[in-house]
C-alpha positions in Angstrom: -31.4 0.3 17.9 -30.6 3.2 15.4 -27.2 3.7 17.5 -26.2 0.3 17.1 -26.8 0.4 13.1 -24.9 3.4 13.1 -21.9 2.1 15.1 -22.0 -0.9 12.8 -22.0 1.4 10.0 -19.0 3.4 11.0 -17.1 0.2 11.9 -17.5 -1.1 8.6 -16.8 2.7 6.6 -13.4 2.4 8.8 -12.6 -0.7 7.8 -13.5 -0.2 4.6 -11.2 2.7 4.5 -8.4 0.7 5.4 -9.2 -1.8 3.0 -8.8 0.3 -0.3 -6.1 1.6 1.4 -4.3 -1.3 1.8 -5.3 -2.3 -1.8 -3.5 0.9 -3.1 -0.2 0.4 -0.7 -0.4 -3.6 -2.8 -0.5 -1.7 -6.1 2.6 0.9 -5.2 4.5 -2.3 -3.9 3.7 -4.6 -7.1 4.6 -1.2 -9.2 7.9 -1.1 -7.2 8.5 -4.8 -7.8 7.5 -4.8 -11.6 10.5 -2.1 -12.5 13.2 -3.3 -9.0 15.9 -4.5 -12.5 14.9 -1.9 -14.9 17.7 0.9 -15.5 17.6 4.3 -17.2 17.2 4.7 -21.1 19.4 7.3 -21.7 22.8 6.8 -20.9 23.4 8.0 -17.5 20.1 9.1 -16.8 18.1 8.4 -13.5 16.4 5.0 -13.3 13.3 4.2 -11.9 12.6 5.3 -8.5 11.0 3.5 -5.5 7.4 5.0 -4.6 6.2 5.3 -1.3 2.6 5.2 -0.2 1.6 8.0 2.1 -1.1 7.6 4.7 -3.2 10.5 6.3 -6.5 9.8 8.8 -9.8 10.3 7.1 -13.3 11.7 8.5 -15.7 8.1 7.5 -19.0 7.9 8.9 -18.4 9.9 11.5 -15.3 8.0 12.6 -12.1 8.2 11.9 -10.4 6.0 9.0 -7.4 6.3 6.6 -6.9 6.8 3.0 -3.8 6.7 0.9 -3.5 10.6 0.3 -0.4 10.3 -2.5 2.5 8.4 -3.6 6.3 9.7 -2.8 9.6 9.0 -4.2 11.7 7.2 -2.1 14.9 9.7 -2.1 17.1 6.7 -0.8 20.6 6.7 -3.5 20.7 4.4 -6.5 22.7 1.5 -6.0 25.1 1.8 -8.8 26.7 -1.2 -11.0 30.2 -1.3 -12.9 28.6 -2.3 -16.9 30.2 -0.3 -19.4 28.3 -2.3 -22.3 24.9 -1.3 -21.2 23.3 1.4 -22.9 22.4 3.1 -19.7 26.0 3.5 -18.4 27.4 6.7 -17.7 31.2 8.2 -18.9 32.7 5.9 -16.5 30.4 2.9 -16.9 28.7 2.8 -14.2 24.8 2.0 -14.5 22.8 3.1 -12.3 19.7 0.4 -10.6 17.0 1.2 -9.1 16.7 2.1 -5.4 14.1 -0.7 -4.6 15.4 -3.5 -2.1 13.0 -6.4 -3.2 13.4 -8.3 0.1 11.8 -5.0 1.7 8.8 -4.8 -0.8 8.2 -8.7 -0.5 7.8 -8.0 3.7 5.8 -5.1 3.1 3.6 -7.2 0.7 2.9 -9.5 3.5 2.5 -6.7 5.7 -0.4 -5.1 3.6 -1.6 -8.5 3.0 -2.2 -9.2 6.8 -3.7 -5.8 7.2 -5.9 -6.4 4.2 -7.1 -9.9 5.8 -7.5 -8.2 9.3 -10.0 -5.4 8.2 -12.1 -7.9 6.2 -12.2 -9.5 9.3 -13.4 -6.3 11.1 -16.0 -6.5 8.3 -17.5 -9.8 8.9 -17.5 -9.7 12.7 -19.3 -6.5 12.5 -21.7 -7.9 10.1 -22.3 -10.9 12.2 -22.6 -8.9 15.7 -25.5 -6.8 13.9 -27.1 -10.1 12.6 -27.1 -11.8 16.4 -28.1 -8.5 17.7 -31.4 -8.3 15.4 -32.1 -11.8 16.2 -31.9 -11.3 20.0 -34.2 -8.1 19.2 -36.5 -10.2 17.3 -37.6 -12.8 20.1 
């Protein structure tokens, strides 16, 4: 009995690991999103740059989950834009944008999404195998 609680335990830690995981990957991704059109605000200065989440296994419960270790820049080249009325242009006009692709973010959105749904899922099943196994204890 104590080995089952304790499996059920570290499933759920893993999952749960995953979980605020995924929530911190949504977070970079909605960060990305919120600032894909914003430009630099010193004339031919460096716009925003796309943030990666970076992913490293974790010691939960005995078991082995993930956590979201940092946030990277993206070091992927600006997409550049001929503007010489915008305040952010450089000498020859050109403004640079940000290197986010919002198509990419928006599938990797959905992505995290999925992942976030699938480890609740973990969650519940392992709460309801517990809950079947004490009742087939019980009688």
């Amino acid at each position: 009995m104590p080995e089952i609680k304790s499996q059920s335990l570290a499933t759920m830690a893993v999952a749960s690991s995953a979980l605020r995981a995924q929530q911190g990957r949504m977070r970079v991704i909605a960060e990305n999103l919120a600032n894909a059109n914003s430009t630099a605000r010193t004339a031919g200065g460096d716009p925003y740059r796309r943030q990666v989440p970076v992913f490293r296994p974790a010691n939960v419960q005995g078991a082995e989950g993930v956590q979201m270790f940092r946030v990277s820049p993206d070091e992927s080249d600006f997409k550049t834009e001929y503007d010489p009325g915008n305040p952010a242009a450089d000498a020859k006009g050109y403004v640079k944008l940000p290197n986010v692709n919002t198509l990419v973010e928006a599938l990797d959105m959905k992505e995290a999404q999925r992942a976030y749904e699938a480890n609740l899922n973990v969650i519940e099943t392992a709460r309801a195998m517990e809950a079947r196994t004490l009742d087939i204890l019980k009688k």
